[in-house]
GUMARKOL-412663 format. One record per residue (C-alpha): x, y, z; residue in three letters. Coordinates in steps of 0.001 Angstrom, whole numbers, plus 524288, in hexadecimal, padded with zeros to 5 digits. Layout:
BEGIN
XYZala/...
END
This chain:
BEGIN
800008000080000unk/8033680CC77FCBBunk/7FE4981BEF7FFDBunk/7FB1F825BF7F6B3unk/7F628833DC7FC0Eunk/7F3EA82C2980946unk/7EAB1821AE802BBunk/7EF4F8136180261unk/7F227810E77F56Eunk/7F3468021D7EE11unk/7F6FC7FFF67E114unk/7F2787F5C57D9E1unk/7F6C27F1B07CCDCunk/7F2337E87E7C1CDunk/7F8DF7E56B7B610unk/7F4F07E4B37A78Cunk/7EA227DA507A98Bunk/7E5237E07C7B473unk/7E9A97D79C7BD84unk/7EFD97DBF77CAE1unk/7FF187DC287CB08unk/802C27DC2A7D7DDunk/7F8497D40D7E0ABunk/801747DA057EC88unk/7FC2A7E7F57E8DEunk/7EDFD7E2017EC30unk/7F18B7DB027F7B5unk/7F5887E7857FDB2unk/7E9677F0AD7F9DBunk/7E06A7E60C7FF02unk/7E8AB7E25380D8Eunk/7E9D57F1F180F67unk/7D8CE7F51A80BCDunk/7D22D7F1E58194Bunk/7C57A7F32B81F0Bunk/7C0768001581D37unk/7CE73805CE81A56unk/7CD5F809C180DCAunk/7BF2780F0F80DDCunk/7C376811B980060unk/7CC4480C707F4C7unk/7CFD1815877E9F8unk/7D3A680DAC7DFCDunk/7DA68815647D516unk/7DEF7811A17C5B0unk/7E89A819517BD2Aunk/7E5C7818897AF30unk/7EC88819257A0BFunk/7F86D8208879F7Eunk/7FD1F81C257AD93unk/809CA813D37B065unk/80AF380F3C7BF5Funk/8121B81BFC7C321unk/808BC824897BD4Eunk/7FB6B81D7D7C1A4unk/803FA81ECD7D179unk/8078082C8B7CF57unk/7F7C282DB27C82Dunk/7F35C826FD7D61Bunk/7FBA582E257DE6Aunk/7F7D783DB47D8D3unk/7E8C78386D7D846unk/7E7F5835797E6EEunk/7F01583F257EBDAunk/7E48E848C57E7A7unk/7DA0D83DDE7ECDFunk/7E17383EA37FB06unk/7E16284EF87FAFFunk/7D2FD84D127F811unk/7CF0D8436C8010Funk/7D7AE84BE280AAFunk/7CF2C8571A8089Aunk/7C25F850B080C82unk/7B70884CDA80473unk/7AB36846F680B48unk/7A8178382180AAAunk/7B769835A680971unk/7BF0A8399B8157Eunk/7BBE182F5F81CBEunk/7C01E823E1813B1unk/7CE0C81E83812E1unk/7D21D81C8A804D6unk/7DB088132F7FE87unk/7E142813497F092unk/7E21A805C37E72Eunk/7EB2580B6A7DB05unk/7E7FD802107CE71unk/7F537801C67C62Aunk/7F2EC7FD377B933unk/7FC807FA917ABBBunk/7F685807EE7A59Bunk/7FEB680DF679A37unk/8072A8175079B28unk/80AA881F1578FADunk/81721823BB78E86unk/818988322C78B64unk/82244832F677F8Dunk/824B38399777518unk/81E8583849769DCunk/81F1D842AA75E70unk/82D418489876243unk/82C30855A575C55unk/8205585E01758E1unk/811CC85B887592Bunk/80ADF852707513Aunk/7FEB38562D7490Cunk/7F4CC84DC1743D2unk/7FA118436473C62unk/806EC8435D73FDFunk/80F978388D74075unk/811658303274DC6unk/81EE082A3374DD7unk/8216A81C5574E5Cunk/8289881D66758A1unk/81D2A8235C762EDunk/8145B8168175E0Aunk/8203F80E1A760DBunk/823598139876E73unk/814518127A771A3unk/812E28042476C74unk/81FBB8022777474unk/818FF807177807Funk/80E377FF14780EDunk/818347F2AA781B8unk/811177EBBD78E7Eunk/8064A7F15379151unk/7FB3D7E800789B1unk/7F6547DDBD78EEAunk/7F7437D5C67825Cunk/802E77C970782EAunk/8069B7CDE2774A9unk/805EB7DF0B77496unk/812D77E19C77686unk/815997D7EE76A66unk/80B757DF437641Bunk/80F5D7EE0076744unk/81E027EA7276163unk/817997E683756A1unk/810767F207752A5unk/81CCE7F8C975570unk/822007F3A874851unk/815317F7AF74182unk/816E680505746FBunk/8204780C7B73B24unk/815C0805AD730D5unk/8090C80A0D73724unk/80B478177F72D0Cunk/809B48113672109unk/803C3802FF72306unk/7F4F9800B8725A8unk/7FA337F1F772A14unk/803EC7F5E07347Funk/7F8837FFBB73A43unk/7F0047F3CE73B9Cunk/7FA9A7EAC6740BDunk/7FCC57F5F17483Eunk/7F16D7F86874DF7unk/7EDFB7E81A750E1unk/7F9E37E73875704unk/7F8B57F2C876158unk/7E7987EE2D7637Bunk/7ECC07DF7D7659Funk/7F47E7E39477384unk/7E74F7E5227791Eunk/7DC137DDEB77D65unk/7CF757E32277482unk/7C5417DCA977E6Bunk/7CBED7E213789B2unk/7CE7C7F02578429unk/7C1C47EEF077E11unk/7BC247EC0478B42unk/7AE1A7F0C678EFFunk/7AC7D7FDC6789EFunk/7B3F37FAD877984unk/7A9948031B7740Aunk/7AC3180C7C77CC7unk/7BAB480EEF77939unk/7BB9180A0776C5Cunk/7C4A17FDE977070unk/7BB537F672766DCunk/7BE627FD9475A6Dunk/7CE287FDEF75FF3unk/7CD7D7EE9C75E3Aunk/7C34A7EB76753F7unk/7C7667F4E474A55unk/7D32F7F11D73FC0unk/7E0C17F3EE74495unk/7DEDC7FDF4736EEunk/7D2958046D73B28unk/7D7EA8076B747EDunk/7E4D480E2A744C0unk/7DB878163F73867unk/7D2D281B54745D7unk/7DF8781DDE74FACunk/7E68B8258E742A9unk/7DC6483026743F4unk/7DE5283E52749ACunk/7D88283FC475777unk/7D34884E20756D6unk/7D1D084F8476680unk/7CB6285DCE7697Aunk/7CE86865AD77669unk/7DBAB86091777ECunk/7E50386B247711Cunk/7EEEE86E1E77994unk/7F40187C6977A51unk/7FE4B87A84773E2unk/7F79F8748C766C9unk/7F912866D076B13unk/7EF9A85D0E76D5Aunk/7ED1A856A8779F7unk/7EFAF848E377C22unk/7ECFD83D8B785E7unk/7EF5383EFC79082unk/7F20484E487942Eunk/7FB6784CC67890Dunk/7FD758591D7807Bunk/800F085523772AAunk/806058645776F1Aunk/8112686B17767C9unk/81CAA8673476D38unk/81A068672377C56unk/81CCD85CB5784FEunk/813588527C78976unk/808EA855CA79363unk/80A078485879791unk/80AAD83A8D7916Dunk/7FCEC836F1787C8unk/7F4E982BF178803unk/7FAA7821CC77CEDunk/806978202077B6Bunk/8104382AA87765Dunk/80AFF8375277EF6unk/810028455D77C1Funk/81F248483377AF5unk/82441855617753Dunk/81B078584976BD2unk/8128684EA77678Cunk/808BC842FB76B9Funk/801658386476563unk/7F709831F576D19unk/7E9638311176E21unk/7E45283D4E76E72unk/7EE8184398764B1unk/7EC8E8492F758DFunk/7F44283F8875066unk/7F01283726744F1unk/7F38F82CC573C84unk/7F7DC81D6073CC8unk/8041381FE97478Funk/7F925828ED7512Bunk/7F07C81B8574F3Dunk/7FA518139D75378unk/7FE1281BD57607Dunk/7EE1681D90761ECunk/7EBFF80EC175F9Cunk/7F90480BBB76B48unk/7F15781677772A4unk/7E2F180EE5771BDunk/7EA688012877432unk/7EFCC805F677F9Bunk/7E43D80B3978288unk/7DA547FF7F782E0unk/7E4027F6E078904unk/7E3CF802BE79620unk/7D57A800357933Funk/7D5A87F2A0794F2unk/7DF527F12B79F73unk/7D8A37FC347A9E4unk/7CBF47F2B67A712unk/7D2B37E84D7AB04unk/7DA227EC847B535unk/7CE907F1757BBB0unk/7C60B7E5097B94Funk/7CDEC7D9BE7BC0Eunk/7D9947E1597C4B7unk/7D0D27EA887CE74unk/7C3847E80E7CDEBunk/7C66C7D9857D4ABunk/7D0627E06E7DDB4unk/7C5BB7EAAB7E2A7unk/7BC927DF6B7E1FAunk/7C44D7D8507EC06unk/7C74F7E3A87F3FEunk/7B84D7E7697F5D3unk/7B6F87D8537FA2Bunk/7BE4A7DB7F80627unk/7BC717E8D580783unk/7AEBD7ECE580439unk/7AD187F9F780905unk/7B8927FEC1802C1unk/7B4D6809117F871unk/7BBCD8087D7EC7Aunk/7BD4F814DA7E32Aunk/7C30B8136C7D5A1unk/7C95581D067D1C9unk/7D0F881C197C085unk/7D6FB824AC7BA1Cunk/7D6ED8243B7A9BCunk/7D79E8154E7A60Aunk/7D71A812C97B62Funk/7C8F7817457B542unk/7C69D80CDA7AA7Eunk/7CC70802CB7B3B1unk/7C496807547C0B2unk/7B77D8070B7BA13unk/7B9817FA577B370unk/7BCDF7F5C07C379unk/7AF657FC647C82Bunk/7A97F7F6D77BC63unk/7AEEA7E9B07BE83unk/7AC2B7E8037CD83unk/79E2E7E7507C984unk/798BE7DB107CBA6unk/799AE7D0927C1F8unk/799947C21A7BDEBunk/7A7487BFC17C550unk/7A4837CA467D187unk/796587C9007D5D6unk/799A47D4B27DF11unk/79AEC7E2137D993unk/7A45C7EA307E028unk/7A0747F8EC7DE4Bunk/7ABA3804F57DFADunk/7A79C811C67E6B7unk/7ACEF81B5E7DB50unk/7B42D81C6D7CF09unk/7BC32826DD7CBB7unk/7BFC1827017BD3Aunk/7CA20830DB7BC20unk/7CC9E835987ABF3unk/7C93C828167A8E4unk/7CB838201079BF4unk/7BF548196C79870unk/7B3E581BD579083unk/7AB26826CB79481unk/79FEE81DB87929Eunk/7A61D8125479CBAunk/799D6813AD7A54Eunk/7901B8176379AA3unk/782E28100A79B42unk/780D580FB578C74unk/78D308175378590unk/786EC8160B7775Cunk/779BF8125A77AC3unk/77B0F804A877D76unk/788C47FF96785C8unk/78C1A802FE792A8unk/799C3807DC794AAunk/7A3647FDC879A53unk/7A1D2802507A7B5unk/7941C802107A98Cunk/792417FA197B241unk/79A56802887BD0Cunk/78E3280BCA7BDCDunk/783BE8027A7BC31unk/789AE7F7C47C541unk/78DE3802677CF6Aunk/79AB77FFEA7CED7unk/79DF180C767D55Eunk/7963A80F207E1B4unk/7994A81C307E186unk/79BE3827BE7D558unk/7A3D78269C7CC3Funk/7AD3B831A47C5E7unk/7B36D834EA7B8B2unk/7BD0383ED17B6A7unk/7BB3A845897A90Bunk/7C2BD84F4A7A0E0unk/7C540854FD7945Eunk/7D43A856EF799B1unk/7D5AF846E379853unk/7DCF58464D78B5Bunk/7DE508379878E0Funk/7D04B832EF78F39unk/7CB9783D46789AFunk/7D24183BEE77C4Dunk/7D85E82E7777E45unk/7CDCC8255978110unk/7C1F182A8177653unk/7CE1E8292F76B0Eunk/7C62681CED76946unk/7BD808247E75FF0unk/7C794822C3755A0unk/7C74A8144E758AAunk/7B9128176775757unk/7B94581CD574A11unk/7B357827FE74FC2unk/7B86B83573753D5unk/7B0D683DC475F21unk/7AD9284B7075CB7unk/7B37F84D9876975unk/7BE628432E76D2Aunk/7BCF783C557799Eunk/7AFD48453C78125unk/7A5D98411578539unk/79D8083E74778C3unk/7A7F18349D774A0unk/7A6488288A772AFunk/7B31082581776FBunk/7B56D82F99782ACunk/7BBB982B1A78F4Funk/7B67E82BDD79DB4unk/7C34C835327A2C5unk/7BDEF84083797FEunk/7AF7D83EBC79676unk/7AC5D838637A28Dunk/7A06E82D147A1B0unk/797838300A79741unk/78A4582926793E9unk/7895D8258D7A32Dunk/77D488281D7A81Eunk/78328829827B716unk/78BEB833FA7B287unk/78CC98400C7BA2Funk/794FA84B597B3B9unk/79DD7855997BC8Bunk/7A9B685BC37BC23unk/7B6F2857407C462unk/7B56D860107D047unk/7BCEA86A007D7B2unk/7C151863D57E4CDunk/7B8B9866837EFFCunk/7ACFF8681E7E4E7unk/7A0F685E197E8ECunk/7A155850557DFE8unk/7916284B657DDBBunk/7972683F2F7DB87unk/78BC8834077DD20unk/78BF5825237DC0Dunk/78ACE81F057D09Bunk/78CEB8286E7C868unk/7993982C3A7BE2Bunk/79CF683AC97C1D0unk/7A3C583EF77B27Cunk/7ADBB84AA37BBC7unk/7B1758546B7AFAFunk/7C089856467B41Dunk/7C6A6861137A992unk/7C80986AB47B456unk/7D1BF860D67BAF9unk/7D59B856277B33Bunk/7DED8859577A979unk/7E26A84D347A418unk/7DF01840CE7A312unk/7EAB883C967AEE4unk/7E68D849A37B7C7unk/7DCE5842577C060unk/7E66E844567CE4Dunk/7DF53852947D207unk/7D811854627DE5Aunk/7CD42857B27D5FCunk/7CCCB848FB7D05Funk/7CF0E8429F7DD48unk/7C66684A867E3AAunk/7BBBC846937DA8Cunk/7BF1E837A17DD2Aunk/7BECA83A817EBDFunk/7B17383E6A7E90Cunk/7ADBE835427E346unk/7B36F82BC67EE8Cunk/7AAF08333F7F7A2unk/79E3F830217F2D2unk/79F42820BA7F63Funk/
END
C-alpha cells in the first residue's frame, strides 16, 4: 500500500488480455479494506496516450485537487474515509517526434517514409495478435511502393487490419464507430476513404496552423504543444495525424496506423474492465458490502469503467448484480450515443443496460468540451470510414461524435449543465447522466486534474 494526497492508494495492473499481472498487488488492496474502513473506494483509470509514468503522475495531479476539495468541506462527504484502487493498463503511448523537419505542410503534401516507418516501428508489441509484429515488418517493405501501386496499398492496408481482433474491436457498439466498415471494406476502399482531406473548422491556431490531437498545434514552424494522438505528433513545424490537414495515400497510411491503434485501445479498455475489474470489484463487494465504490475514467479509462458498471449487472454467469454509487467519465473516448435508448431509431447504445439495469445507484457525470482535440476530432474521423463527411466534424449531430466533446446524446436521462465554479451548488440526482459543458476549464483533452473537475466528482460522491 501506498499514499497519495493522504489517501491509501493501490495499484493494480492487468496486462494486454486483461488479465491481472501481479496477483500480490490484489492481495494487498483486499488484506488492507476492512470493515467500514474504507466507507469509500475511488477507483480510478488512465486512458490512451498514457505510459505507466504518465497515468502515476495523471493519478497523482488528479487527487491532489480531490484532497484540497474534500479538505474544504462539502456536505454528505466529511465524514467518510476514502481509499484509492489505481487501474494500470498497456495504453499507447505515442511518441512525440518529428515528423515534417522543416516548414509546414499544406494539403496534399507528401508524408515521408520515414514518419510511417518510425510509427509502424512503434507499434512493435503492443497487439495482442501472435503474428503483428511479423505483420507490421512486413508492411514496412510495402511502405516506399504505397505512391504508385494500388497492390502494395491493399497489402498494405490487410496487413496493418490483420494485428487486430475485428469481433473484439468491433465489440458492442461497431455501428457506432464505424469498426464495421474498418474491417468489411477492401484493404483498397479503405486507404481511397483515409486519403481524403479532413477540413476540421474552429481549430486554426493563431499562428495559421491547424490544431491537432491532442492540444497539439500543427503551425508554422513552432514547437509542439505537446505529443498528438497517432503516432508521429508535432515536431518543428509540421504534424500528420488525425485531425491534420493532410491528404493522399502516405496520410492514409499514418490515419489507417492511427485507427488500428485505435480499435485495439478500444478493445483492450473493454476487456480490461470486463474480465480484469469487474470480477475483482465483484469479489470485493462479497466481503465488503457496504463499501461504496465510485468509478472514476478518464478518455479510453471511461470506456473501460462503464463497460465494469455495465458488466457487474447481473447475468447468466453472476445471478447477483453488483451496482456502483457514481461514474465519473472525465473527456471520455466513446461514442456519444453509449447510453442511448434508440441511437438511430431502433438499437440501444452498447451501454444501455447501465441506466436501465441501475448499474449506478447514484448520478452519473460527463465532462464535455469543444477544447478536446482528441475526442473531439479523433474519435468521429470514422465518418471517412463511413463514406460520409459531417457538416460539422465530431458535435453533437454526428454520427460519429465522442462522449468527452458532445457528452451523451439521444439519452433520455440526460441532464445538460455546465462544469461549475467551486463552491457553486451541483443538482446532481440519481439515475441520471449530468452532460457538465467544461470549455471554461478544460483545455484539452489531458486537463482533467483542476479543482474544478474534482470538485465536480466529489459531488457527485456526495449524493450516495
Amino acid at each position: 500500500m501506498g499514499v497519495q494526497s493522504g489517501f491509501p492508494y493501490f495499484e493494480v495492473e492487468f496486462d494486454k488480455d486483461g488479465d491481472v499481472s501481479d496477483a500480490k498487488q490484489v492481495k494487498s488492496l483486499k488484506a488492507a479494506l476492512k470493515p467500514d474502513d474504507p466507507t469509500d473506494l475511488i477507483v480510478i483509470s488512465h486512458g490512451w496516450n498514457n505510459d505507466m509514468a504518465e497515468a502515476r503522475l495523471l493519478y497523482s495531479k488528479f487527487l491532489q485537487s480531490f484532497r484540497k476539495r474534500l479538505d474544504a468541506g462539502l456536505p454528505g462527504t466529511m465524514d467518510r474515509r476514502f481509499a484509492v484502487l489505481a487501474v494500470l493498463w498497456p495504453s499507447k503511448k505515442f511518441a512525440d517526434h518529428d515528423l515534417i523537419p522543416s516548414g509546414a505542410a499544406g494539403l496534399g503534401s507528401s508524408i515521408p517514409d520515414k514518419a510511417i516507418l518510425d510509427q509502424i516501428q512503434s507499434l512493435k508489441g503492443f497487439f495482442n495478435s501472435r503474428d503483428a509484429d511479423a505483420h507490421l515488418e512486413k508492411a514496412k517493405t510495402l511502405v516506399p511502393k504505397l505512391e504508385n501501386s494500388p497492390a502494395a496499398q491493399k497489402e498494405f492496408a490487410d496487413l496493418i487490419r490483420s494485428v487486430v481482433d475485428a469481433e473484439a474491436a468491433h465489440g458492442k457498439e461497431g455501428a457506432e464507430d464505424a469498426s464495421s466498415d474498418f474491417f468489411k471494406l477492401s484493404g483498397e476502399e479503405v486507404m481511397k476513404r483515409l486519403a481524403k482531406p479532413i477540413t476540421v473548422q474552429g481549430t486554426v491556431t493563431p499562428h495559421g496552423g491547424v490544431a491537432g490531437i491532442g492540444g497539439t498545434a500543427m503551425g508554422h514552424g513552432g514547437p509542439a504543444a505537446g505529443p498528438g494522438m497517432g503516432g508521429p505528433g508535432m515536431g518543428h513545424g509540421g504534424a500528420a495525424g488525425i485531425g491534420s490537414f493532410f491528404a493522399g495515400i502516405k496520410a492514409a497510411a499514418g490515419n489507417l496506423l492511427n485507427f488500428t491503434t485505435y480499435y485495439q485501445m478500444k478493445a483492450r479498455a473493454g476487456k480490461v474492465g470486463t474480465h480484469g475489474l469487474m470480477p475483482l470489484l465483484r469479489d470485493i463487494k462479497t466481503v465488503h458490502a457496504p463499501l461504496k465504490l465510485h468509478l472514476v475514467g478518464h478518455s479510453f479509462g471511461g470506456r473501460l469503467v462503464t463497460a465494469t458498471a455495465s458488466s457487474l449487472a447481473k447475468n447468466e454467469t453472476n445471478p447477483n448484480a453488483v451496482p456502483v454509487d457514481s461514474l465519473s467519465l472525465l473527456q471520455a473516448a466513446f461514442s456519444h450515443y453509449g447510453f442511448s435508448d434508440k441511437w438511430d431509431g431502433t438499437h440501444a447504445g452498447a451501454f444501455r443496460n447501465v441506466l436501465t439495469a441501475k448499474q449506478v445507484k447514484g448520478p452519473i457525470i460527463a465532462t464535455c468540451t469543444v477544447n478536446d482535440k482528441a475526442v473531439g476530432l479523433a474519435y468521429p474521423m470514422a465518418s471517412l470510414l463511413a463514406g460520409q463527411v459531417a457538416a460539422g466534424i465530431g458535435d453533437k449531430n454526428d454520427k460519429y461524435g465522442g462522449m468527452g466533446r458532445n457528452g451523451a446524446q439521444m439519452t433520455p436521462e440526460t441532464v445538460n449543465g455546465k462544469l461549475l465554479a467551486l463552491g457553486k451548488p451541483y443538482e446532481f440526482a440519481a439515475g441520471k447522466v449530468h452532460n457538465l459543458v467544461a470549455d471554461e476549464y478544460v483545455k484539452g483533452h489531458s486537463d482533467i486534474c483542476g479543482e474544478e473537475v474534482a470538485y465536480a466528482v466529489l459531488a457527485a460522491i456526495s449524493r450516495t
